[in-house]
C-alpha positions as CSV (number, residue, x, y, z in Angstrom):
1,X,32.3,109.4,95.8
2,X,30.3,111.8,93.5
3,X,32.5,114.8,93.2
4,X,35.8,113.2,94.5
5,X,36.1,111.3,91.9
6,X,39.3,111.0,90.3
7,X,39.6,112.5,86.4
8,X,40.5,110.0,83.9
9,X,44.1,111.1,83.7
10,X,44.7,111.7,87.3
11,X,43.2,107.5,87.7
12,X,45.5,106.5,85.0
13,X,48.9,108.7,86.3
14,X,48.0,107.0,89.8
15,X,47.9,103.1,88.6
16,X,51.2,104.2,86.3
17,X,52.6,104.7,89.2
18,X,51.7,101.8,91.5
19,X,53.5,98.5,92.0
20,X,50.3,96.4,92.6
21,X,46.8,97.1,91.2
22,X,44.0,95.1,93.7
23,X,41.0,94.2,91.5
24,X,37.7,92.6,93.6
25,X,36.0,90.7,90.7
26,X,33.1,89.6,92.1
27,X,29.8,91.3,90.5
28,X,26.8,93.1,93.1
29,X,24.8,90.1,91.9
30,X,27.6,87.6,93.7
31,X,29.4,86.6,90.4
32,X,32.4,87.3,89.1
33,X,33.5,89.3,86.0
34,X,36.4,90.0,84.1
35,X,36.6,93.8,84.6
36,X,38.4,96.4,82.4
37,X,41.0,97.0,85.5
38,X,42.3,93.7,84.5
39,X,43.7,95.5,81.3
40,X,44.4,98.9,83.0
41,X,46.4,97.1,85.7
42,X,48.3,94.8,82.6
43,X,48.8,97.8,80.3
44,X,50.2,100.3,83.6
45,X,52.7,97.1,84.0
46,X,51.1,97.2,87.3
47,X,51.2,93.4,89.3
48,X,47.7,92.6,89.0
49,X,46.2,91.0,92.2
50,X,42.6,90.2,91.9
51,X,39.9,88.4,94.2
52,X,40.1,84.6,92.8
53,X,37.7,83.3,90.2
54,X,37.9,81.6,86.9
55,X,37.4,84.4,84.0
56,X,40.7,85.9,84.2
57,X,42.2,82.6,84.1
58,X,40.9,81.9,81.0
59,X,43.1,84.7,79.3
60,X,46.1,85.2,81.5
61,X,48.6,82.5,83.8
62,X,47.9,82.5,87.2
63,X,51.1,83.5,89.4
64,X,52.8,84.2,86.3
65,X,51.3,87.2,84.5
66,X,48.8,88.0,87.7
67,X,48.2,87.0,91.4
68,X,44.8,85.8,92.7
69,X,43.9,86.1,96.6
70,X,41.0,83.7,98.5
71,X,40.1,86.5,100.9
72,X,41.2,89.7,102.7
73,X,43.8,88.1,104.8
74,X,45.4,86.1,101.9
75,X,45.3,89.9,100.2
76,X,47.2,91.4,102.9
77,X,49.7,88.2,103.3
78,X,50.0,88.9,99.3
79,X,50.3,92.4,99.3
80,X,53.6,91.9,102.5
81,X,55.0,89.0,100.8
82,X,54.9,91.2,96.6
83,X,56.2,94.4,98.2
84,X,59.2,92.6,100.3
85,X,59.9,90.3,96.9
86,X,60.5,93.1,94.3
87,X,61.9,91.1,91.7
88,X,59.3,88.8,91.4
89,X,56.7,91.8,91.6
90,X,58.5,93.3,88.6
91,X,59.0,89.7,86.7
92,X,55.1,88.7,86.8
93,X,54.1,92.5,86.5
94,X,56.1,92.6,83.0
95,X,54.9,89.0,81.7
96,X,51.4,90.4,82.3
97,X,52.2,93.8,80.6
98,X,54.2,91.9,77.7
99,X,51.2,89.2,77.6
100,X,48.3,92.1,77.0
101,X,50.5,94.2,74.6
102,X,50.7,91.0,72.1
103,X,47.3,89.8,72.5
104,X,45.5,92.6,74.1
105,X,46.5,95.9,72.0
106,X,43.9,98.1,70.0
107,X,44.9,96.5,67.0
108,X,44.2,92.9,68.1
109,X,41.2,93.8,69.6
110,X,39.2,95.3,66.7
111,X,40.2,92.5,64.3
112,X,38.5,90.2,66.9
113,X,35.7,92.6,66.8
114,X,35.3,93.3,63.3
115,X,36.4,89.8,61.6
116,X,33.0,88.2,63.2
């Protein structure tokens, strides 16, 4: 919201310290993407829960390094059942944060980039 916007390190202090980071993947044109929240969510050790589609799939385990949800009701059933089940928040939110620091880091990243 123009001038409310959050800075940089006040964004990334607020998802370090939040249990569940909701991503909506789905693109203005009606398509989904795989956003860079997925990351910021997986590297804050945050439980990723993000609007269903098939790109994040493609790189992480459904329900066992991130969540998906159908719509807003299956969001908000999510959201109740995660926040009364702890354990199993904190188990899938550490195999996502476990699964993007061995695959995901910097380092990994620019040998993909630069070993084209």
């Amino acid at each position: 919201h123009g001038n409310n916007r959050l800075t940089l390190e006040e964004y990334f202090g607020l998802l370090g310290k939040s249990k569940i980071c909701i991503n909506f993947s789905e693109s203005s044109l009606g398509k989904h993407q795989l956003k860079g929240r997925v990351y910021e969510a997986l590297a804050s050790k945050c439980l990723l829960l993000e609007s269903e589609n098939n790109q994040t799939k493609l790189l992480f385990k459904l329900n066992k390094e991130f969540v998906s949800f159908k719509d807003p009701n299956d969001m908000v059933q999510k959201i109740k059942y995660f926040l009364e089940n702890q354990m199993l928040l904190k188990e899938i939110a550490e195999e996502g944060n476990k699964r993007f620091c061995n695959e995901f880091n910097y380092e990994s990243y620019w040998k993909n980039v630069l070993d084209f």
